[in-house]
N, C-alpha and C positions, 0 to 999 in steps of 0.2 A: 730786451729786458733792460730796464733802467735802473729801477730799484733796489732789486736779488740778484744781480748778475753772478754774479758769485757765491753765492748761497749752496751748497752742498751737503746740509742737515737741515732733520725739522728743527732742531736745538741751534743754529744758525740762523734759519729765518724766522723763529721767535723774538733772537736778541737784536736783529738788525730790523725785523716789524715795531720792537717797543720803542726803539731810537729814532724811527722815522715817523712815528707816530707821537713822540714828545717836540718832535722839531716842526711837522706840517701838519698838525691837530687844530682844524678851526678856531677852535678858542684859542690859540697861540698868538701872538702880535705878527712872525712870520707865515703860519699856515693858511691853508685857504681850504675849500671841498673838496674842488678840483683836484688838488695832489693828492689831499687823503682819499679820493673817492679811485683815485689812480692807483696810489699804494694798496691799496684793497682788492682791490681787481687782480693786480697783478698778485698780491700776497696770497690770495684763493688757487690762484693759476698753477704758482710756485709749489704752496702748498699739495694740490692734488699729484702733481711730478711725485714730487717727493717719499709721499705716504702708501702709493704705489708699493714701494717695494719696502721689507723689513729690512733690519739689522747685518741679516743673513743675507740678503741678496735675493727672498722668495718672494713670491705674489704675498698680502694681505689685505683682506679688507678692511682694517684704518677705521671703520665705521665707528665704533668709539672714540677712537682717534679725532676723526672727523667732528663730532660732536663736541669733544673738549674743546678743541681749536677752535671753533667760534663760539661756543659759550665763553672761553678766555677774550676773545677779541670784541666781543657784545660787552662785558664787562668792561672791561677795560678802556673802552670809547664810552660808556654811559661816565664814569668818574674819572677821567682824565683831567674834564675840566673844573673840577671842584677844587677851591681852595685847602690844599692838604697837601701832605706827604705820601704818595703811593710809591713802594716797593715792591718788586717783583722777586720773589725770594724761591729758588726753584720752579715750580709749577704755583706756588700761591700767589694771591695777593693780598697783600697787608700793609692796610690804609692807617696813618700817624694824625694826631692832630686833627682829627674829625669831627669832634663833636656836634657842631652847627649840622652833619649830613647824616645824624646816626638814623631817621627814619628813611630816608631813601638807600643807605645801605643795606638794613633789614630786609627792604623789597628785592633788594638787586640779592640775595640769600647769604650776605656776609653775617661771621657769626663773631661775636664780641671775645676777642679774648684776653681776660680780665688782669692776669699778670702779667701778659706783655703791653698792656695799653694800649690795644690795637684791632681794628675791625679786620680778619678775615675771611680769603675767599678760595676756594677751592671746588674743583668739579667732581662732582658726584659725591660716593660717598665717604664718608674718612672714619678709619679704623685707630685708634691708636694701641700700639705695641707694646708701649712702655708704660711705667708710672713715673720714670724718673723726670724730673721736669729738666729740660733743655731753655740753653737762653736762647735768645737771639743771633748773638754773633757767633756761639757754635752752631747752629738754624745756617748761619748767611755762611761758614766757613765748609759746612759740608754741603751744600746747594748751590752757591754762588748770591748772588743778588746782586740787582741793578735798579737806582731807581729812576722812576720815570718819572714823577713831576715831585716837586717841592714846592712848599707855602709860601706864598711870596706876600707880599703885602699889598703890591698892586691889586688884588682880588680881595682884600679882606673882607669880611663883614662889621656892619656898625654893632 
């Protein structure tokens, strides 16, 4: 193992999949296929280990599991290299500064959320709970969040 060696959660090789994935993502100036097509392989490999067994220590079949985990990673590689702001905030993702991409977000099933100013994306279905509206930073204070690329300008649009 080169990549996960140390990896000992799915919530571990998530965060250390999006970091190696903003560092060795084809469209980076340092990444190339080869590494991402490597990290993937190996990220699959990891990931089956892992999902194996539950919380508790039992057998489960992960089958949903499964399904999120590369619906996340299909996503995730389709807009990595889009000039924007993508955040990983918990299990979602929420694209900043997108405008120029809001048609191919639509396709990829992110949904516009209008008072945070921001495309999201999450799997399956979503219920909400509450009516009280939640900002962002109490969003990223109880989730975490990491992000994975920022708007640079060497990519802009005319």
């Amino acid at each position: 193992m080169k990549w996960f060696a140390d990896v000992t959660t799915i919530e571990e090789l998530r965060k250390r999949y999006r970091e190696l994935l903003k560092k060795y993502h084809p469209d980076n100036p340092n990444g190339s296929v080869e590494a991402a097509q490597e990290i993937n392989r190996e990220y699959d490999f990891v990931f089956a280990r892992l999902s194996r067994f539950s919380n508790d220590g039992g057998e489960c079949t992960g089958e949903e599991e499964k399904a999120e985990n590369e619906a996340f990673k299909a996503v995730l590689n389709e807009i990595v290299g889009f000039n924007m702001q993508i955040e990983i905030i918990g299990s979602w993702i929420w694209c900043f500064d997108s405008y120029a991409y809001k048609e191919r977000l639509k396709e990829l099933g992110f949904k516009w959320a209008a008072k945070k100013k921001a495309w999201t994306w999450h799997f399956g279905e979503y219920k909400r709970y509450s009516k009280k509206e939640t900002s962002l930073d109490d969003i990223r204070a109880k989730y975490g969040s990491r992000t994975v690329h920022n708007k640079s300008k060497r990519f802009a649009l005319d």
